[in-house]
N, C-alpha and C positions, 0 to 999 in steps of 0.2 A: 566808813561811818562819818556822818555830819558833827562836826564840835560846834557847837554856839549859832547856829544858825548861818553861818556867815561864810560855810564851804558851800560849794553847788558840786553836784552829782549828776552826771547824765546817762540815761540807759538807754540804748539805741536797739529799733525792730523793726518788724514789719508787718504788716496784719493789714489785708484788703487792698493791697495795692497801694498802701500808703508808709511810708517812715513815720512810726511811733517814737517820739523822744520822751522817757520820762525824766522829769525834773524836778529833783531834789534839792532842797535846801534853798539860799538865797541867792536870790537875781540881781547882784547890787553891782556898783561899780569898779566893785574888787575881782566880780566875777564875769562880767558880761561880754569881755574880751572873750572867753573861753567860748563862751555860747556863740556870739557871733562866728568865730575860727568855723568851728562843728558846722553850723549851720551853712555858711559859706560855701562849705565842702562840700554838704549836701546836696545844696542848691546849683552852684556853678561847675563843682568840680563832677559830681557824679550826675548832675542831670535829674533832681527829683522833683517834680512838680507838686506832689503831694502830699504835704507833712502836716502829724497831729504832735501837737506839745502836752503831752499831759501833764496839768498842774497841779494834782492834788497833793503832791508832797514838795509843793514851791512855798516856802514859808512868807518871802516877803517879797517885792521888786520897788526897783525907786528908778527915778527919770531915766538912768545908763538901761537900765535892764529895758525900759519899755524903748529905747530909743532899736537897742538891736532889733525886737522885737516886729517896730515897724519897718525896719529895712528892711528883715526878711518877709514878711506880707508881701514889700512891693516886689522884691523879687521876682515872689513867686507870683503875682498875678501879672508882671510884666513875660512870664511863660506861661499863660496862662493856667495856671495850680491854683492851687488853694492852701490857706494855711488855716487850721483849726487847733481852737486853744480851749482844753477839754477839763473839766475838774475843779477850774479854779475855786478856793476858798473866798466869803465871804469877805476874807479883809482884802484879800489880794483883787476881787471884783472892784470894792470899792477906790483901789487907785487905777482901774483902767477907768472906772465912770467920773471920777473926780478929772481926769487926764481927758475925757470924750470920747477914750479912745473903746467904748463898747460900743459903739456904733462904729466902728471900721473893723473890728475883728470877729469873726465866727467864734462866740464864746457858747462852748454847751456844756451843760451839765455830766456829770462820769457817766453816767449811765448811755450817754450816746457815742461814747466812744468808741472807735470802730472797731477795738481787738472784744469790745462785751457787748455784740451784737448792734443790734440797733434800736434798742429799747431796754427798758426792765422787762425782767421776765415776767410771762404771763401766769395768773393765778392759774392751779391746777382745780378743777372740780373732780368729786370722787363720783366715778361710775363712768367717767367718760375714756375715750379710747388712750392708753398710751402710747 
């Protein structure tokens, strides 16, 4: 369980051929050594080229947290991968736009995150085939 904002929690998956990280709680400077470690391991030590971060339950991030952040992008586009950072909250968008940093990262909305398809689900009409 998160106390104060200021623990991070990471949940580690897989879904489509990609490592799902979720992440919990705050991406500060107190925490972002941990993230980088993880991430590290994922990237150099196990060979994964491509990881989604989900950030809906990232509360906050400040310069440390976005710095790991962008190491791991290069990382991964230096093997050719991809990194996608999936969910973010409104405040937490507006320090990657404040930062420039939405225009270097694949930021989408939850709903395109790879583990819940690739879309919102499609409305059902009544009488058509199930």
């Amino acid at each position: 369980m998160l106390s104060n904002g200021s623990r991070l929690s990471l949940v580690f998956g897989r879904s489509l051929g990609r490592v799902v990280v979720d992440v919990h709680g705050s991406l500060d400077a107190s925490t972002a050594g941990q993230l980088r470690h993880r991430l590290t391991d994922l990237i150099d030590g196990q060979g994964n080229r491509h990881l989604v971060l989900d950030l809906r339950e990232m509360t906050s991030v400040d310069p440390a947290g976005l710095s790991v952040l962008v190491h791991a992008h290069k990382k991964v586009q230096r093997n050719a991968g991809d990194l996608v950072l999936s969910g973010a909250s409104p405040a937490v968008l507006r320090v990657f736009e404040r930062a420039g940093l939405d225009k270097v990262f694949s930021l989408t909305p939850s709903w395109l995150h790879p583990s819940h398809g690739d879309g919102p689900p499609e409305p059902r009409s009544a009488g058509l085939g199930a």
